[in-house]
C-alpha positions in Angstrom: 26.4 -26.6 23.1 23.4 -25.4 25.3 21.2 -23.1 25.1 21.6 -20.9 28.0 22.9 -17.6 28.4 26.2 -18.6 27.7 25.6 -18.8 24.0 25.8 -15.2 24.0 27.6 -12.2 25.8 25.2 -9.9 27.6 26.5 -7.1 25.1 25.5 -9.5 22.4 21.6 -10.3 23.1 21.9 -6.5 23.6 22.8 -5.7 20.3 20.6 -8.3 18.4 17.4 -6.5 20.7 18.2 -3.5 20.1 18.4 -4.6 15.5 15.4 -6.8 15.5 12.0 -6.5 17.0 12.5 -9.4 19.4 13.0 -10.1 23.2 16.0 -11.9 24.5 14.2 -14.9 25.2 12.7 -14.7 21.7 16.4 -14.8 20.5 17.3 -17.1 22.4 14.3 -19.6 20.9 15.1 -18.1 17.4 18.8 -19.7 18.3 17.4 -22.7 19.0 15.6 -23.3 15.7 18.6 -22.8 14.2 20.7 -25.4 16.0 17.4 -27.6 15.8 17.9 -27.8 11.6 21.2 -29.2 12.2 20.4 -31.2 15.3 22.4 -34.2 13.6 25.8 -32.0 13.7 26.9 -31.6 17.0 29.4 -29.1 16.4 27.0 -26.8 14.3 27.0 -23.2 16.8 25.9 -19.7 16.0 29.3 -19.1 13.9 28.1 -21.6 11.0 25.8 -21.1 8.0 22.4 -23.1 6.8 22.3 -23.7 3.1 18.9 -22.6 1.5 18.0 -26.8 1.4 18.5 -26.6 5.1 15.8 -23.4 5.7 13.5 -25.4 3.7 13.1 -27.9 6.2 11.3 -25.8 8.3 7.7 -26.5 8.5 6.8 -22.5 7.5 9.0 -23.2 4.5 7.7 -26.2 3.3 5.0 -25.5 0.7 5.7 -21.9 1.0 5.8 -20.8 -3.0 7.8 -18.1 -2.0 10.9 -20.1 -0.1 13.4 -19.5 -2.8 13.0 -15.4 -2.9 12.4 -15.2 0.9 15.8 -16.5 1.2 17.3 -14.8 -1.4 16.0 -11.8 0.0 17.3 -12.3 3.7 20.4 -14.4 2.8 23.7 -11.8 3.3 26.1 -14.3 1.2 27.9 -12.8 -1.7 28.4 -16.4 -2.9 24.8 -16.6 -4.8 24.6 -20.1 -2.9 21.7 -17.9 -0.7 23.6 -19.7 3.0 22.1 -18.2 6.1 24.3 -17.1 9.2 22.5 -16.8 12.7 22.1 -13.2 12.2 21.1 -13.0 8.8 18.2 -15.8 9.9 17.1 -13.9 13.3 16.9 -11.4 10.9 14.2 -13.0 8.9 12.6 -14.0 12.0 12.5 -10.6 13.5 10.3 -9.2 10.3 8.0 -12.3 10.2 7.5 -12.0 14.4 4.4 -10.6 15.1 6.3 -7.5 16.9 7.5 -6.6 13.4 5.7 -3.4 12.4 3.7 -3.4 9.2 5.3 -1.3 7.2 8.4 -3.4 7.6 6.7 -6.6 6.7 5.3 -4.5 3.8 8.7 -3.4 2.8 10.0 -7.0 2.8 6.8 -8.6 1.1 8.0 -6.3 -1.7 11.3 -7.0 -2.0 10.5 -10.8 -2.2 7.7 -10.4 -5.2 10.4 -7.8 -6.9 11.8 -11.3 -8.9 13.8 -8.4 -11.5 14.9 -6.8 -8.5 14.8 -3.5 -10.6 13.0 -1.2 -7.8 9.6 -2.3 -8.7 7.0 -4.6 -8.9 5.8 -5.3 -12.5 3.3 -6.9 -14.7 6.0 -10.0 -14.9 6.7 -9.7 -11.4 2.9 -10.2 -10.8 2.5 -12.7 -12.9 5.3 -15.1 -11.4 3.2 -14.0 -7.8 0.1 -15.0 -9.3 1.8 -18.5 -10.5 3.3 -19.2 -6.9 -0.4 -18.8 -5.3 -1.9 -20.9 -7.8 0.2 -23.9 -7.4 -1.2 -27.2 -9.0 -3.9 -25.1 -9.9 -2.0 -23.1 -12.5 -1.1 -26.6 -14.4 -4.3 -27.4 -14.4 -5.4 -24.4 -16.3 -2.8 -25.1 -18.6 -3.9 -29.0 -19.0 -7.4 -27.9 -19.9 -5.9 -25.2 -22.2 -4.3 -28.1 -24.1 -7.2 -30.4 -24.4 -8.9 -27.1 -26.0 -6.0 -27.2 -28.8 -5.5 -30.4 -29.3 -7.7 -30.9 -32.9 -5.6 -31.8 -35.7 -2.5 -30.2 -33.9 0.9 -31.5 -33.1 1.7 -31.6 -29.4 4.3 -28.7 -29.4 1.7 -26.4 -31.6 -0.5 -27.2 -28.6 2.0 -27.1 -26.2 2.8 -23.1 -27.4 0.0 -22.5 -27.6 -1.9 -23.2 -24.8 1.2 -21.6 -23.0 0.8 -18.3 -24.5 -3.3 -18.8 -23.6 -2.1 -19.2 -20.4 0.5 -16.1 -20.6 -2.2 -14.0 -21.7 -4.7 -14.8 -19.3 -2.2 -14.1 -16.2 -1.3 -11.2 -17.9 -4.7 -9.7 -18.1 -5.0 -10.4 -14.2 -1.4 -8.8 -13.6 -2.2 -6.0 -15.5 -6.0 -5.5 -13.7 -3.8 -5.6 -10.5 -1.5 -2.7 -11.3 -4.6 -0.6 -12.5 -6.0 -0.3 -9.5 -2.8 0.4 -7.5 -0.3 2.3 -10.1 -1.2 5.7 -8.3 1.3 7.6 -11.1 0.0 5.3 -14.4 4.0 4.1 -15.4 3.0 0.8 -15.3 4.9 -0.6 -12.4 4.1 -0.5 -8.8 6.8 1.2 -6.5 7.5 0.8 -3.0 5.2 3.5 -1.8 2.1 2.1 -4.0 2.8 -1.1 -3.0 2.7 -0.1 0.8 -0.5 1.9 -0.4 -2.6 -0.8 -1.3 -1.4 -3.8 1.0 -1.6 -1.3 4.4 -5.1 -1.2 3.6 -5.2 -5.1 3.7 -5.5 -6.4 7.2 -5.0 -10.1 6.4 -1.7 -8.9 5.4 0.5 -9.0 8.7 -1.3 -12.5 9.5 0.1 -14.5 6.8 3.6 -12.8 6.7 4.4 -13.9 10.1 6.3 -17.3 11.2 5.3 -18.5 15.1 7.9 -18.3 17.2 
């Protein structure tokens, strides 16, 4: 199938402008990413699904520490299998275009780092966030943890400990984090706080974007 206007119906690209933050030529491109992950399957059209495995192929996704909830959060299946349908990927597009307002990408951003999904984002929450941006970096805190323990200790002693060392230290981080945003002191940062503290972040919209 090509990628000219006959993909969709006029009323279509009128509906999907008029629900996301893109042009009709953007939505046409966003289309053709789509196909492009499937390129191998010729009969692959705007009525199929990606499976999570196939979003992660995308270059945006690739070391993205953040792939699995991003999808999670955009994905529309009821399955728990966290598929993509064309619309349920041009909507992910849409918020990470730079014509996405801020206080959407906010809204999302939150969403994603809400791992409980309970309404808010917590000290665990946080912690898992802080784990994601530390990467390698994060086992290698927890390696020279271990060589701390390791006098005249079995390797799971040291292995427990060094764990909850680690635990603790995150925690202490997570819980400086919340201090300074946690506008009502329960503990937890809501919506509003969150959108609070990262609206006064202007590196923000920059990194939660994907080029068209």
């Amino acid at each position: 199938m090509g990628l000219g206007s006959s993909v969709f119906t006029e009323q279509e690209l009128d509906d999907y402008q008029e629900l996301t933050y893109l042009t009709k030529k953007e939505i046409h491109h966003v289309y053709k990413r789509f196909r492009e992950i499937r390129s191998h399957d010729p009969n692959f059209s705007k009525h199929d699904k990606l499976s999570k495995e196939d979003i992660f192929k995308l270059p945006e996704f690739a070391v993205n520490p953040f792939k699995e909830r991003i999808v999670n959060v955009f994905s529309s299946s009821t399955s728990g299998d966290d598929s993509m349908t064309f619309e349920d990927f041009l909507d992910m597009m849409s918020v990470f275009s730079d014509n996405a307002p801020v206080s959407i990408k906010i809204e999302y951003a939150f969403r994603i780092y809400d791992f409980d999904e309970d309404g808010f984002i917590g000290t665990d929450d946080i912690i898992k966030v802080i784990k994601g941006l530390l990467g390698e970096n994060c086992a290698t805190m927890l390696n020279e943890l271990k060589e701390k323990q390791k006098k005249g200790k079995q390797n799971t002693q040291v292995e427990r400990e060094s764990q909850q060392q680690l635990h603790e230290v995150l925690k202490q981080v997570a819980d400086s984090i919340i201090d300074d945003a946690d506008l009502d002191n329960d503990g937890q940062l809501s919506l509003a706080e969150f959108d609070h503290v990262m609206g006064k972040t202007p590196e923000f919209a920059k990194s939660f974007r994907i080029r068209l």
